[in-house]
C-alpha positions as CSV (number, residue, x, y, z in Angstrom):
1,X,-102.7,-111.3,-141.0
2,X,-101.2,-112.4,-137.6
3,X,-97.9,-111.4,-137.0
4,X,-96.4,-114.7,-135.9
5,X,-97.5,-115.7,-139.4
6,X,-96.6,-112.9,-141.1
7,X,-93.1,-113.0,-139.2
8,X,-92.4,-116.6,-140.2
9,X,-92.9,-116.7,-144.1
10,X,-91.3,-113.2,-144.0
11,X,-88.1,-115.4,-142.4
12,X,-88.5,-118.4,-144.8
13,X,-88.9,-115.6,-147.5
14,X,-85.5,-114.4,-146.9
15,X,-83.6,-117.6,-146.4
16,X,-84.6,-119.0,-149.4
17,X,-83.1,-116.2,-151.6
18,X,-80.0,-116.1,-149.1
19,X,-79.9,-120.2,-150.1
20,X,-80.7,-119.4,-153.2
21,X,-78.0,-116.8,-153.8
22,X,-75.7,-118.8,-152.0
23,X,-76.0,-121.8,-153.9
24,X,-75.7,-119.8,-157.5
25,X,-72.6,-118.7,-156.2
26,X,-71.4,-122.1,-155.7
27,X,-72.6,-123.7,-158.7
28,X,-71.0,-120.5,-160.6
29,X,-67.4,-121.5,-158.8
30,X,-68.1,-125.1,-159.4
31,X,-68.3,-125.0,-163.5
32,X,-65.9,-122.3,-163.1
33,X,-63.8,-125.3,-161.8
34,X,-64.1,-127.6,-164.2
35,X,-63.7,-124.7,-167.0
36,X,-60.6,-124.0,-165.4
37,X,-59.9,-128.2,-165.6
38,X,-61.1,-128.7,-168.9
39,X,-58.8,-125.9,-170.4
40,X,-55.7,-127.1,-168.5
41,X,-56.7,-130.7,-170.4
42,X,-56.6,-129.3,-173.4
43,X,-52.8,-127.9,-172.7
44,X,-51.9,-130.7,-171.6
45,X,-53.1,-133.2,-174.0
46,X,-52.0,-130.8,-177.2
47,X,-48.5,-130.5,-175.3
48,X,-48.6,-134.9,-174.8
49,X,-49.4,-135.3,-178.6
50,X,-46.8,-132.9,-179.2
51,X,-44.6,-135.2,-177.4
52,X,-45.6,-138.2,-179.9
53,X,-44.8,-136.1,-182.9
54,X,-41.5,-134.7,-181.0
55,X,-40.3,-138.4,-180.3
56,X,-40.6,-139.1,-183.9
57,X,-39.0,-136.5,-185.6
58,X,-36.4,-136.9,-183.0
59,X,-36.2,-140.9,-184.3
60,X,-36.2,-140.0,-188.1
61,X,-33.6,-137.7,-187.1
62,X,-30.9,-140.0,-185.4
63,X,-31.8,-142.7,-187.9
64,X,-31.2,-140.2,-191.4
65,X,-27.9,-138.7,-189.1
66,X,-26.8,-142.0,-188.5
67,X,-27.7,-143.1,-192.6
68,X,-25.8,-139.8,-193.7
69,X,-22.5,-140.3,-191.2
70,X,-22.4,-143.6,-189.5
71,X,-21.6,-141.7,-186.3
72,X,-22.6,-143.9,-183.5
73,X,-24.1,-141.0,-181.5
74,X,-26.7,-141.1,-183.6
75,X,-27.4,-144.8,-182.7
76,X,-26.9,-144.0,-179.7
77,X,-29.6,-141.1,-179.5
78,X,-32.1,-142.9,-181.3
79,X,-31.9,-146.7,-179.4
80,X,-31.6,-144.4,-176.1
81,X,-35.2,-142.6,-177.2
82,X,-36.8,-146.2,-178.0
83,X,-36.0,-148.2,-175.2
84,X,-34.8,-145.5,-172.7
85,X,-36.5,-142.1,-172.7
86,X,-39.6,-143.6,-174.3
87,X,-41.2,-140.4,-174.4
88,X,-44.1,-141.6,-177.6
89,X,-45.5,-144.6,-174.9
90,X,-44.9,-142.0,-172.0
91,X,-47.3,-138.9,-173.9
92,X,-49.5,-142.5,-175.0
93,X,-50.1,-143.3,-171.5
94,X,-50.6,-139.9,-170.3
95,X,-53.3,-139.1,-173.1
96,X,-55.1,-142.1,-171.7
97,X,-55.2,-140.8,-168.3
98,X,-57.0,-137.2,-169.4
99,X,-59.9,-139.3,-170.7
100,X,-59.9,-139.2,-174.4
101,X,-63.1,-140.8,-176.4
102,X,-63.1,-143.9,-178.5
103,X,-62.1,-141.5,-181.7
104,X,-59.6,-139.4,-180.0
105,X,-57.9,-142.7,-178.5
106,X,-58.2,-144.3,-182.0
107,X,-56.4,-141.9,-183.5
108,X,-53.3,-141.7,-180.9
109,X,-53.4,-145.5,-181.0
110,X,-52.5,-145.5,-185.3
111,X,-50.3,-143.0,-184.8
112,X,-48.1,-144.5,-182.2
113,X,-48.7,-147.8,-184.0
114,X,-47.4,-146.2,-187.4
115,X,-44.5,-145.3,-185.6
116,X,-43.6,-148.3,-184.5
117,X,-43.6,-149.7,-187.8
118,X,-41.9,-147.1,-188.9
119,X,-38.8,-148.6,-187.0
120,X,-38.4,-151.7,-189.0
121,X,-37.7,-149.4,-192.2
122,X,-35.1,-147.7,-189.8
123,X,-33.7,-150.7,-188.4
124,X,-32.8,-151.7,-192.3
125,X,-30.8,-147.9,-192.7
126,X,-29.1,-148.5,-189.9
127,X,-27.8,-151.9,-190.9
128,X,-26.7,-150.4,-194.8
129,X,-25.0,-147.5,-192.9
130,X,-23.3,-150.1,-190.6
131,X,-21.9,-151.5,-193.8
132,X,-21.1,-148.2,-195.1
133,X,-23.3,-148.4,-197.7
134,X,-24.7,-144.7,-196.9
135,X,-26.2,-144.4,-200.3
136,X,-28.8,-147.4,-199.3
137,X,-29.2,-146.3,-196.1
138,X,-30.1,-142.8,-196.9
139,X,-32.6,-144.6,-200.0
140,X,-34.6,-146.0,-196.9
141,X,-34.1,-142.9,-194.8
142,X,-35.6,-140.3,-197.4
143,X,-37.7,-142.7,-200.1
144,X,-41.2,-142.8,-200.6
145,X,-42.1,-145.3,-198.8
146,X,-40.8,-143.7,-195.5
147,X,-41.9,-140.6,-196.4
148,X,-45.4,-142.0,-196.8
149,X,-45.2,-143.7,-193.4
150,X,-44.0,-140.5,-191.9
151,X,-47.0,-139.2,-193.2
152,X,-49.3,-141.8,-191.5
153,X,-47.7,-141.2,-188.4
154,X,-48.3,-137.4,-188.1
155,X,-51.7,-137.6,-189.9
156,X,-53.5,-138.5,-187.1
157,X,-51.6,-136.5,-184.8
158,X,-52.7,-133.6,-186.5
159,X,-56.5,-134.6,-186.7
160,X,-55.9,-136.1,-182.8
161,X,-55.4,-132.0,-182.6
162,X,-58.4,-130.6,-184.4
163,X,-60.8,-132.9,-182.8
164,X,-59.5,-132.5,-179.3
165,X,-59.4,-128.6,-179.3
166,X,-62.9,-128.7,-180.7
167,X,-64.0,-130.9,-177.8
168,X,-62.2,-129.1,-175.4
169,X,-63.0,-125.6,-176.8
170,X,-66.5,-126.1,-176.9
171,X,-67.0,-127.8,-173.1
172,X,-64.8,-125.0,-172.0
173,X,-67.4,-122.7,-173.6
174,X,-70.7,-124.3,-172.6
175,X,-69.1,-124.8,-169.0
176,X,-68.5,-120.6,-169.0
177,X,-72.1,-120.0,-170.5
178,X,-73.3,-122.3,-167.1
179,X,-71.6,-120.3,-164.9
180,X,-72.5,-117.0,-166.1
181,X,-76.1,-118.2,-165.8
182,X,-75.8,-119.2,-162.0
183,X,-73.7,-115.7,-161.8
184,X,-76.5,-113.8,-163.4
185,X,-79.4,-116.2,-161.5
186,X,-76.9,-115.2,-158.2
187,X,-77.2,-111.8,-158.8
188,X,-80.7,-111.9,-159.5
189,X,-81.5,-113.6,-156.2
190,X,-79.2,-111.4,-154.2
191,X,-81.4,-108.1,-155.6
192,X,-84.8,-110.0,-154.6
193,X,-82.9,-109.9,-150.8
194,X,-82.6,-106.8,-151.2
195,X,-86.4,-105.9,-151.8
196,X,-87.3,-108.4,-149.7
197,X,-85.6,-106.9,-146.9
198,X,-86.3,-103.5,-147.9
199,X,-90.2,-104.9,-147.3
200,X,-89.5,-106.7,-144.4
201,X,-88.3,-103.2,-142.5
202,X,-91.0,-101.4,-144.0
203,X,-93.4,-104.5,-142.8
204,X,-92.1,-104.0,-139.7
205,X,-91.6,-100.3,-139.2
206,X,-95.1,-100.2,-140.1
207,X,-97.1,-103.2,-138.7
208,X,-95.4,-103.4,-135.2
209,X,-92.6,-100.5,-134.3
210,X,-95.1,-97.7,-135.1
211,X,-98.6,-99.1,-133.5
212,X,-96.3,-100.7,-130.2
213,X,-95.0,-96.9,-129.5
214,X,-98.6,-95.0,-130.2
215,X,-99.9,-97.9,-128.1
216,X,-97.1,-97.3,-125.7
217,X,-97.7,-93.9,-125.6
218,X,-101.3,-94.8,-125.2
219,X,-100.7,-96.8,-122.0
220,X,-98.5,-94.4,-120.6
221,X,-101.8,-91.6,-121.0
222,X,-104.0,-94.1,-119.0
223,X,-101.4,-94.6,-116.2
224,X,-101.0,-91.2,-115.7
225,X,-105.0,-90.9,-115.8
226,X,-105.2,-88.4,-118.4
227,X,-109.2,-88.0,-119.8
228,X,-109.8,-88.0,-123.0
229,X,-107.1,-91.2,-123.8
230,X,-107.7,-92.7,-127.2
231,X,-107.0,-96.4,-128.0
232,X,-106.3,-96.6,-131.9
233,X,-106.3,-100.0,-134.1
234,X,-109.4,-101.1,-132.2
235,X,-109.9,-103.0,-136.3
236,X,-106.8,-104.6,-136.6
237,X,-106.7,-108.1,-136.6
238,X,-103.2,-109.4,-135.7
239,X,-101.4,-109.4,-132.5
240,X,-101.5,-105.0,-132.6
241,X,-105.0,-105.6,-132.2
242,X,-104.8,-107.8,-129.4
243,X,-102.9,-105.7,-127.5
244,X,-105.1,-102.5,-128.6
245,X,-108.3,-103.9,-127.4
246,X,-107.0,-105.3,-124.1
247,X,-105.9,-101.9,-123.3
248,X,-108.8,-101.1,-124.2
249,X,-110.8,-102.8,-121.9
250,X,-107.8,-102.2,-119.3
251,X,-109.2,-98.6,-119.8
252,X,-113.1,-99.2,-119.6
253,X,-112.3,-100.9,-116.0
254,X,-109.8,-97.5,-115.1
255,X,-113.3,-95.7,-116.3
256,X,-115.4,-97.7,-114.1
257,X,-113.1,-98.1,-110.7
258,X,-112.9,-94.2,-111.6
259,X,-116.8,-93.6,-111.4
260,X,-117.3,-95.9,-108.5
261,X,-114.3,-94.2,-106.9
262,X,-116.2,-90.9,-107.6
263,X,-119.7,-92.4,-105.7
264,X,-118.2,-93.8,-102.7
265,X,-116.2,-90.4,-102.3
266,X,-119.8,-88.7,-102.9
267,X,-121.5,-91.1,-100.4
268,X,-118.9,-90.7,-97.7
269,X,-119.2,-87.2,-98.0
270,X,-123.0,-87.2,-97.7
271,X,-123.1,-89.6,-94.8
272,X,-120.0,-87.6,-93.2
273,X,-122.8,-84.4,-93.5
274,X,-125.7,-86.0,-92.7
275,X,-123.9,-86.9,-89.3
């Protein structure tokens, strides 16, 4: 094989597994990335619907205070957390921003809805506990039929929370199993550099240090005229050879302006004699 040939897939050899290994790298960091995003959605969208349940309880809690005492502060906290704070819409809005699907949106939407609805039932305490009549008030407050919309309010918060840490758990884990594959495809590619270099040195070490510095050597013998010069890879058919068999001939002419030399010398000589 020639050695320009040999030379160039030997170079397109090795860049392709440095690409190679490069790129596994980068795919690795990349779904490393978005295992590092996908995990931080899950935080924050179990810490959001935490905030719907938290604005609730927080409601029911003002509204029973209030039903129980008739201190204002407590009509104060709760009118404050409705049309002030508004932390339910806030954690509502945010959810929607982290990309939830039709299910998972669903299920925030009832939720928030219930509790909506639940404030019509609270509005009625807090117009008995206006009156003083606490004993109404706190009927409403703590009856079944709040308790069961309290119930329809954190129902689908809690299933909101299974089904988004199962979502989020499992693209967290099939984004990890990616990037372990481009880490392990990386490492793979980065030991076939290795051989490959390892070849390309003995390729070289071989195939064109060695033969240049016996051929080298070789020339050096024939400038210095020394007899009995031998000329090795005569056979070889890439660029070593080239070289071998030019010197080669480089050496037949040397022979022959030698022997010619050797006549005229002999001819002078025998005319120089003869007169």
């Amino acid at each position: 094989m020639r050695l320009q040939r040999a030379n160039r897939i030997i170079t397109i050899l090795l860049a392709s597994l440095s690409l190679a290994s490069v790129a596994c790298v980068l795919v690795s960091g990349y779904f490393r990335h978005r295992q590092a995003t996908t995990l931080n959605a899950r935080t924050q969208s179990l810490l959001l619907s935490n905030h719907i349940a938290a604005g609730s309880d927080k409601l029911t809690a003002a509204v029973r205070g209030f039903a129980a005492t008739g201190d204002p502060q407590y009509r104060d906290v709760y009118w404050r957390e409705v049309r002030v704070d508004r932390s339910r819409d806030r954690a509502v809005e945010g959810l929607q921003l982290l990309g939830l699907t039709q299910e998972e949106n669903e299920l925030v939407s009832r939720a928030k809805q219930n509790s909506d609805a639940l404030i019509a039932l609270e509005e009625k305490a807090f117009e008995a506990a206006e009156r003083k009549d606490f004993g109404k008030a706190i009927g409403y407050v703590y009856g079944e039929e709040y308790l069961k919309q309290k119930a329809s309010i954190m129902g689908p918060i809690d299933e909101f929370r299974r089904r988004l840490d199962e979502r989020f758990a499992n693209q967290a884990l099939s984004e990890e199993r990616t990037a372990q594959r481009a880490v392990n495809l990386a490492v793979f590619a980065a030991v076939l550099n290795a051989l490959a270099i390892g070849g390309a040195l003995i390729f070289y070490r071989t195939k064109m240090v060695a033969p240049l510095v016996a051929l080298g050597r070789s020339l050096s013998d024939l400038l210095a005229r020394k007899p009995g010069v031998e000329i090795g890879f005569q056979e070889d058919r890439s660029e070593i050879g080239d070289i071998a068999r030019s010197l080669e001939s480089y050496k037949g002419l040397q022979e022959e302006r030698n022997r010619v030399t050797q006549q005229m010398q002999m001819l002078l000589e025998s005319t120089g004699q003869g007169i």
